[in-house]
C-alpha positions as CSV (number, residue, x, y, z in Angstrom):
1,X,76.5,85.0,97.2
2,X,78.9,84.5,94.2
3,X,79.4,81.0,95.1
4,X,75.5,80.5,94.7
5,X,76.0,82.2,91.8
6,X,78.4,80.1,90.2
7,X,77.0,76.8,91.2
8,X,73.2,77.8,89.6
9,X,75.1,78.5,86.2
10,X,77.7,75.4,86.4
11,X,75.4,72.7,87.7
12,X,71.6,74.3,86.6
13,X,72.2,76.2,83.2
14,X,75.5,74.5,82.3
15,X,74.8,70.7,83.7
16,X,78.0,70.3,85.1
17,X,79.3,69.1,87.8
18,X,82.5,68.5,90.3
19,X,83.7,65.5,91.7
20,X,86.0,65.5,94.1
21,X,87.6,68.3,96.2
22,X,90.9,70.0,97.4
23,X,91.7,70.1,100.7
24,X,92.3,74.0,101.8
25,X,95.4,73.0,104.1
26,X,97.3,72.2,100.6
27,X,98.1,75.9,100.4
28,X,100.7,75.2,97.4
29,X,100.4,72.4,94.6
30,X,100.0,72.1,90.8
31,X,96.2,71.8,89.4
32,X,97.4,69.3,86.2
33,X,94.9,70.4,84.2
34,X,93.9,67.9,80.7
35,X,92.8,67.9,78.5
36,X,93.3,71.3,77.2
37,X,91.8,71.6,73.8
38,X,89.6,74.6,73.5
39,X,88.7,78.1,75.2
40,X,86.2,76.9,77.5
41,X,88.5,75.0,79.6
42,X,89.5,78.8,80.8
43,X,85.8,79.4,82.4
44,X,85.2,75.9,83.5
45,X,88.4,76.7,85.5
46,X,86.8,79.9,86.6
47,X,83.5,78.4,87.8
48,X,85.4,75.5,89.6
49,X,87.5,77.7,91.6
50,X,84.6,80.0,92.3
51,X,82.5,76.8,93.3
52,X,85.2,75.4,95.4
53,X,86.4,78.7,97.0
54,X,89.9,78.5,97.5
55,X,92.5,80.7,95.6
56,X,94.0,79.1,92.4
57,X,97.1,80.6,90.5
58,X,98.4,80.5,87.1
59,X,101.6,82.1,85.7
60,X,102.0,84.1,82.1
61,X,104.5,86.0,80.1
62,X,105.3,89.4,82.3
63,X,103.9,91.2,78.9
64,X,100.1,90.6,80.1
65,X,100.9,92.1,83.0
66,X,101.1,95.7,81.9
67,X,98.9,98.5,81.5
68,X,95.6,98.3,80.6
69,X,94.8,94.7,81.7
70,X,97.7,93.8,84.0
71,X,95.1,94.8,87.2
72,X,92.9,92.0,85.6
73,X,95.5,88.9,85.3
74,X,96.5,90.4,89.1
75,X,92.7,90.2,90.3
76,X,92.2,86.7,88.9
77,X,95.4,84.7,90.7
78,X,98.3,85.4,87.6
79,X,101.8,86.4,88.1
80,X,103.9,87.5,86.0
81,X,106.7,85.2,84.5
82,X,109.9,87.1,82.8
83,X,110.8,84.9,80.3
84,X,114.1,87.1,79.7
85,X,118.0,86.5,80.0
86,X,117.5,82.8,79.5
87,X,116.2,82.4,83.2
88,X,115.2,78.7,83.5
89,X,111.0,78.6,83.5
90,X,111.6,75.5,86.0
91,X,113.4,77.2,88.6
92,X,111.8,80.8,88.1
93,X,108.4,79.1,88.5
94,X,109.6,77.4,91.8
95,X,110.6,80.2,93.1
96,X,107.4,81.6,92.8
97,X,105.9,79.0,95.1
98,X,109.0,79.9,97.5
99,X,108.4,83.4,97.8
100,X,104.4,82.6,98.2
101,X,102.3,81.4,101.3
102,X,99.7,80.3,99.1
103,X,99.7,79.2,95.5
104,X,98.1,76.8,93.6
105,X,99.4,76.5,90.1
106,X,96.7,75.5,87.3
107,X,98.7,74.0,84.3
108,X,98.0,72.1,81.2
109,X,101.2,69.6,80.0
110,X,99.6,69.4,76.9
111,X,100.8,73.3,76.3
112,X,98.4,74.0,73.7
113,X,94.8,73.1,72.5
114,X,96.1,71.9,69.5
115,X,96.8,67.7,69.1
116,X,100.0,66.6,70.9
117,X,101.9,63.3,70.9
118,X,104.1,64.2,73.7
119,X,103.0,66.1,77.1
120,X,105.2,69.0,78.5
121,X,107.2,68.3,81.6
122,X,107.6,71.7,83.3
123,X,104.6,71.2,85.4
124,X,106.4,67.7,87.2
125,X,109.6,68.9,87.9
126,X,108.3,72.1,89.0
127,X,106.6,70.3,91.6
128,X,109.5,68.5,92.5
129,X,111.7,71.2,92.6
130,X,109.3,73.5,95.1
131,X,108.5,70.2,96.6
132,X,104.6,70.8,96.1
133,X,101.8,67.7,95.4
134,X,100.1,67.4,91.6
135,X,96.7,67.5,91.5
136,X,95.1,65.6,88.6
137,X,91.9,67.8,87.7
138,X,89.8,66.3,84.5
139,X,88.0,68.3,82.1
140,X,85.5,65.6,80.8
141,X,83.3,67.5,78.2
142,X,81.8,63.6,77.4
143,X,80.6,63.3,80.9
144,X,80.5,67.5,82.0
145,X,82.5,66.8,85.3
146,X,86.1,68.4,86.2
147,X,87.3,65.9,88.2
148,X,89.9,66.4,91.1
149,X,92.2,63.6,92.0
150,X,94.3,62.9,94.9
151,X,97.2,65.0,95.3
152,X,100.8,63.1,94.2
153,X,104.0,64.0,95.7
154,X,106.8,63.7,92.9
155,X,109.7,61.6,93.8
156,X,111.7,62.3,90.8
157,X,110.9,59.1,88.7
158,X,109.1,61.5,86.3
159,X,107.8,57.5,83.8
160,X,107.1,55.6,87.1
161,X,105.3,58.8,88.7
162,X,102.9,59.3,85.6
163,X,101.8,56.1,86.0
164,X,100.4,56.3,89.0
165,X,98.8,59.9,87.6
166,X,97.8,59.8,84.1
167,X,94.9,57.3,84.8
168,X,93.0,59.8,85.9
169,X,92.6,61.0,82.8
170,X,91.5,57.6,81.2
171,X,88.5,57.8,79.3
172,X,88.2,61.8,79.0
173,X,87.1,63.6,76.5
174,X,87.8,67.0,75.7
175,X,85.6,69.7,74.1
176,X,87.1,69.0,70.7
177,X,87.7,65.7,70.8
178,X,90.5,65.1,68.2
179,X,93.0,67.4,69.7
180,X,93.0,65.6,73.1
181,X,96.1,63.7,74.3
182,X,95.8,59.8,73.5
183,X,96.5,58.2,76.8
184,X,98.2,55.3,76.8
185,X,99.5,53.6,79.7
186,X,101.8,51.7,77.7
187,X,104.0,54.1,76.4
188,X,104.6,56.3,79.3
């Protein structure tokens, strides 16, 4: 019933659409999720997931996580991170994937939705530590599709690896426009 739900508002009243799938038998990978430059990337995300019907994760500071809205972050796929004692986000955040039987990570490199020149690159070597496939997922406002792209195994050649991932976000357009990331092939 929720799934109908969610696909009459996303396609219908929204007119969006998805291209592309995940496979359910990737039970762990990272959702590299760009461009990230407004709010509504967080309910497209929702309506995606809901549409798609497989569990999808995100991590956040461990102060979201307390009383009265911890329950909620819980409910919707969040873990808590503790960003304390100088604890290396790379390997905290892979073992997080260790310690799970399912989890699929939604991140944005871009880190903000402000303008960036230079993506983050947590999300890659997170992968590559917990030895879990990217996913390249599109958020093309120009075109109203989130796009999923093949899953990528990392092999550690972080320049040679994105260029066989970022061109799947050539050509998209976020919500506001002029805080995108400028892909360019050429200086990756």
């Amino acid at each position: 019933m929720k799934k109908s739900i969610y696909r009459f508002i996303f396609y219908y009243l929204m007119g969006w659409k998805i291209i592309g799938t995940v496979d359910p038998k990737i039970k762990k990978c990272i959702f590299m999720v760009m461009p990230h430059t407004s709010w509504h990337d967080f309910y497209l995300g929702l309506f995606s997931r809901g549409i798609i019907g497989l569990d999808m994760h995100f991590v956040a500071k461990k102060e979201l996580f307390r009383f009265p809205f911890g329950w909620y972050f819980r409910w919707m796929g969040g873990t808590p991170l503790d960003r304390s004692g100088g604890l290396n986000k790379v390997d905290t955040i892979a073992e997080i994937f260790n310690n799970k039987e399912v989890f699929r990570m939604g991140i944005s490199p871009e880190g903000t939705r402000k303008k960036v020149t230079e993506l983050k690159t947590g999300f890659y070597y997170i992968a590559f530590k917990a030895g879990v496939p990217i996913i390249p997922v599109a958020f093309d406002f120009g075109k109203k599709e989130v796009r999923f792209g093949a899953p990528f195994n990392p092999t550690g050649d972080f320049q040679q690896d994105m260029k066989i991932i970022m061109p799947h976000f050539s050509g998209v357009i976020g919500k506001i426009p002029e805080n995108g990331f400028d892909f360019n092939p050429d200086s990756i």
